[in-house]
N, C-alpha and C positions, 0 to 999 in steps of 0.2 A: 733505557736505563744505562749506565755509564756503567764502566771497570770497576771504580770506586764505591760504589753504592752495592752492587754485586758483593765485591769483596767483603764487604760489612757484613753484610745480608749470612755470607759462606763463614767469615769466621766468627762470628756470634753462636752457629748452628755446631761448627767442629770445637769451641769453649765448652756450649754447652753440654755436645755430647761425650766428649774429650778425646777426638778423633785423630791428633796427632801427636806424638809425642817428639824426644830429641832425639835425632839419630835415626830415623824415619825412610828408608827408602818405599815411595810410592809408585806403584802402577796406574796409570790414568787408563781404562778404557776407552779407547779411541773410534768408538763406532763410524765415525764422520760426517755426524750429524751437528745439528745447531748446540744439542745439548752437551755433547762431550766437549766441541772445538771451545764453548764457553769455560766446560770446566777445569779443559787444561788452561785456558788466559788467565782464569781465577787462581788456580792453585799457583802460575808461576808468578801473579803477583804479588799473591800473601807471599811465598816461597822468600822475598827480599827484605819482608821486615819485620816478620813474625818470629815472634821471645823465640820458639823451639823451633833447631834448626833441621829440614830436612830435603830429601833430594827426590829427582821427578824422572820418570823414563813414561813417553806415552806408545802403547801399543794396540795394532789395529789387528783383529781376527779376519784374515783374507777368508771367505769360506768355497773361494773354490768357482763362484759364479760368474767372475768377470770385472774386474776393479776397472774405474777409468785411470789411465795412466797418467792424465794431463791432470786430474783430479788428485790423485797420489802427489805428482810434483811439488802442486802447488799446498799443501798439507805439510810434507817434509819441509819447504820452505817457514811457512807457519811455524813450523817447533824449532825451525833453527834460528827462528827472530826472536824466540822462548828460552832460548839455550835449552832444550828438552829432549834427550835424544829419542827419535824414531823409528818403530819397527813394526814390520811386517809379520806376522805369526801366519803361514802359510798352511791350510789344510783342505779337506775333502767334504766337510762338511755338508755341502751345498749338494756334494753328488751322492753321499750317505742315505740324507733326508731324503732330496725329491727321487734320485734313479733307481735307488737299491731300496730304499724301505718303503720308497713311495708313498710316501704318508700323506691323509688328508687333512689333517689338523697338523702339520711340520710345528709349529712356533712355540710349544714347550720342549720336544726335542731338541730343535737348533737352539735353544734357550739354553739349556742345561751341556751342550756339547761346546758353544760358544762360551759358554764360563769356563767350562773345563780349561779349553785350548788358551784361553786368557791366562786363567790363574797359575798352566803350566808354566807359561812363556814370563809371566813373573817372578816365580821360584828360580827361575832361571837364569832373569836377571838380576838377581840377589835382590828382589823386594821381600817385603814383610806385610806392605797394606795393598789393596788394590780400589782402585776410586771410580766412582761411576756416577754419570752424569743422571740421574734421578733426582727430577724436582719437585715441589711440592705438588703439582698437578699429576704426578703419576701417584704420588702419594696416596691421592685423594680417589685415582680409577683405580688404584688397586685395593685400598678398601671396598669402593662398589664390588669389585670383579669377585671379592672374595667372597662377599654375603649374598648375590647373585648367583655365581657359578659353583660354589662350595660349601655353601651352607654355613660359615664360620666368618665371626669377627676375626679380622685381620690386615695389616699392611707391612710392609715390610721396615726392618727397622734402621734407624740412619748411622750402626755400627754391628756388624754380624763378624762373629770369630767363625772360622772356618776350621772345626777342627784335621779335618783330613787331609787339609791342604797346610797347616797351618800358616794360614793368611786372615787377617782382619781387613771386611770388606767396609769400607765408607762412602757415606753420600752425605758429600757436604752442602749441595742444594737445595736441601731438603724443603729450606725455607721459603727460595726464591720460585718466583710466578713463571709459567711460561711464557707470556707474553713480555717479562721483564726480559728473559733468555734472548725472545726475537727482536726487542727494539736492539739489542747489543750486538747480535751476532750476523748483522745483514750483511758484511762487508768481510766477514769470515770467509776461507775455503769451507767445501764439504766434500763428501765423498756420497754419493748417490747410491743407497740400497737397493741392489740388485737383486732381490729377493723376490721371486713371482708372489707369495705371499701378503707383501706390505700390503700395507692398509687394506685389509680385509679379514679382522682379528676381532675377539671379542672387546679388547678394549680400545678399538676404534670404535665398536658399537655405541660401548660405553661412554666414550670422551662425545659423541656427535648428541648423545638423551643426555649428557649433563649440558650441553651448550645450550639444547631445548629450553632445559631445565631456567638457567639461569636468565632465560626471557622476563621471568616470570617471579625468579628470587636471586635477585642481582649478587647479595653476597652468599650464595650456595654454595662455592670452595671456600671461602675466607671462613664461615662457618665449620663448613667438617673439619676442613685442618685445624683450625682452633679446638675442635670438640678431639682431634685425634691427639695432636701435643698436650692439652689439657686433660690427662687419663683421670687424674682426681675429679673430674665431673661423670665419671663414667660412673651410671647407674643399669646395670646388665644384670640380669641371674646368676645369681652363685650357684655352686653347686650342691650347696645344702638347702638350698631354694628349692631345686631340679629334684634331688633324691627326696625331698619330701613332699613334692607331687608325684612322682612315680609312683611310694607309698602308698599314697590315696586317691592314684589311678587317674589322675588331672593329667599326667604329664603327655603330651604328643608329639614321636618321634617323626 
């Protein structure tokens, strides 16, 4: 898929959900994957011709485990073809997780330390939003993840106010496929996660039994995510469903 069609794809979704306003300084999280180097291309396209006008800083969370530098280069170069300025947010994270707390499940820690260290590094550069390259296919594993590993309907949403930080987070991809992200981004740099961790997470589990999956029912994501943006088809128990089986002893926790 072409810039062009991306583009459409992202600002039909930031219309929709009205993700940016005039006068907008953005943080793009710059993981150095296929999915962010897309969403910063995207966001500095709309960025030239979009009604409301606003500005772009992209910033990468080092965490400590070893950045390639020839990879860093060629990145910095990428946002300077973007006019996007780039930054390095430098911390320990990496030695936190695995040396001091040693942890065996690390990937909701470094999860929630890696937003911190992000969202600090954008107050700082006087943002107000911060952008993250989540597309419709994480959309859809983290609905599974959540009624799998948590018992609860849920996904995450494509505008979250952060009161404590006061930062409003956005995913404008929300719409776009991942496979649309890969026909586009093969010719992009990346930055190589260094994480002993990767791909070896529950929602790698997740992503490898939905591929199964769709052997077998070809439009299995086109469906959820249609059933997940479409919330008026949702037919789920209420809660006066719930409390009056409780009631009459039907209910099972």
């Amino acid at each position: 898929m072409n810039l062009q069609k991306l583009m459409s794809k992202a600002r039909r979704a930031i219309d929709d959900y009205d993700m940016i306003s005039d006068g907008d300084k953005i943080a793009v999280g710059l993981s150095g994957g296929k999915d962010s180097m897309t969403l910063l291309a995207v966001l500095a396209g709309l960025r030239s011709f979009y009604p409301k006008s606003f500005d772009l800083v992209a910033i990468t969370v080092d965490m400590g485990l070893g950045l390639d530098q020839s990879e860093i280069l060629k990145t910095k170069e990428f946002c300077e073809k973007l006019s996007v300025p780039f930054i390095i947010e430098k911390t320990a994270i990496g030695e936190i997780v695995f040396s001091y707390r040693k942890e065996k499940n690390p990937c909701s820690l470094c999860a929630n330390m890696r937003r911190g260290a992000l969202n600090s590094a954008a107050k700082r550069e006087g943002c107000n939003k911060v952008a993250l390259g989540h597309h419709a296919d994480d959309l859809i594993e983290t609905f599974f993840l959540s009624a799998f590993y948590e018992s609860r309907i849920s996904t995450f949403s494509p505008v979250t106010y952060l009161e404590n930080a006061d930062l409003s987070v956005i995913r404008p991809m929300v719409y776009i496929r991942e496979k649309e992200i890969a026909g586009f981004s093969k010719n992009n740099p990346v930055i190589h996660n260094p994480c002993p961790a990767d791909k070896h997470t529950n929602r790698q589990y997740v992503k490898d039994k939905l591929k199964e999956m769709e052997k077998h029912i070809p439009d299995l994501r086109k469906n959820v995510l249609s059933a997940i943006i479409h919330t008026e088809r949702t037919n789920l128990f209420g809660v006066k469903h719930i409390e009056k089986n409780k009631k009459e002893g039907q209910y099972v926790d």
